[in-house]
C-alpha positions in Angstrom: 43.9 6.7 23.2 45.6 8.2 20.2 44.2 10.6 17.7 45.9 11.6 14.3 45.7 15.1 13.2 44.5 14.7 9.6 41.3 12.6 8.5 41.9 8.7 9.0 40.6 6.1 6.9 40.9 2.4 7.3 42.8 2.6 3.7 45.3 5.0 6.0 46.0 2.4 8.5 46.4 -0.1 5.8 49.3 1.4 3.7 52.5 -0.5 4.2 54.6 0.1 7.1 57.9 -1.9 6.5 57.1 -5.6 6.4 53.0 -5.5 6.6 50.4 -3.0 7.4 49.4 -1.5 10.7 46.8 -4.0 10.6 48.6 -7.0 10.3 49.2 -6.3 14.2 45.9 -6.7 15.4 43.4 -9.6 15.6 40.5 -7.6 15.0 39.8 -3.7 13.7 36.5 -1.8 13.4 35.8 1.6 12.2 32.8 3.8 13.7 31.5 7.1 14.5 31.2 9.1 17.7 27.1 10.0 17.5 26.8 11.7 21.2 29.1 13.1 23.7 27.7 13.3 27.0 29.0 15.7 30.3 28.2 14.9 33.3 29.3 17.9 35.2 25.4 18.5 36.4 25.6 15.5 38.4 29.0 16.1 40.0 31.2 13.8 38.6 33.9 14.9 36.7 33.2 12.7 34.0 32.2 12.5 30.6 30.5 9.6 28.3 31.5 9.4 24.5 28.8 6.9 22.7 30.2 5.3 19.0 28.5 3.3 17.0 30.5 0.8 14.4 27.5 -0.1 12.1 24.8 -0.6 15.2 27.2 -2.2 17.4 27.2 0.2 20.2 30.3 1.3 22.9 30.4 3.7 25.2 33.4 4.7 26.9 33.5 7.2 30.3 36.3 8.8 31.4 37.5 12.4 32.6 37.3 15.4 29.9 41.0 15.7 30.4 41.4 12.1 28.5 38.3 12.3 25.7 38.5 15.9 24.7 39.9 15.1 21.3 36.5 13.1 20.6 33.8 15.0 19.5 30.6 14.2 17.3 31.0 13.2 14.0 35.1 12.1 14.7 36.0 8.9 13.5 37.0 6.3 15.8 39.4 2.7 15.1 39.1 0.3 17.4 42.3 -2.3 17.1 42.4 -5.3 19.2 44.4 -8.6 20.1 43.5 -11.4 21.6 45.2 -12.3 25.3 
């Protein structure tokens, strides 16, 4: 997971890099919003849950604090994919 330092907009990850755009490399690209970051440390498990929405389609994605802790409510989130 990478994060950028400053705030990101899709227009930021469209500006030309070279040849194309940043987008040019991926088959499909969202944008969305983390709305609730749940910790699981009650129950035990080192874990934690991180719940976006992009525009009511809903992901959730659990992994240890170590590997989330630069998502927190409110932080924009790009999800880039490719097809296999």
């Amino acid at each position: 997971m990478k994060t950028r330092t400053r705030k990101s907009s899709l227009q930021d990850l469209a500006t030309k890099h070279g040849k194309g755009t940043l987008l040019d490399d991926y088959d499909y690209v969202m944008h969305g919003k983390v709305f609730k970051f749940k910790d699981n440390h009650n129950t035990g498990q080192l874990k934690v849950e991180v719940y976006v929405s992009y525009g009511g389609l809903l992901m959730q994605i659990t992994g240890s604090p170590k590997e989330l802790e630069s998502l927190e409510v409110d932080s924009n989130v790009f999800l880039l994919m490719r097809k296999v």
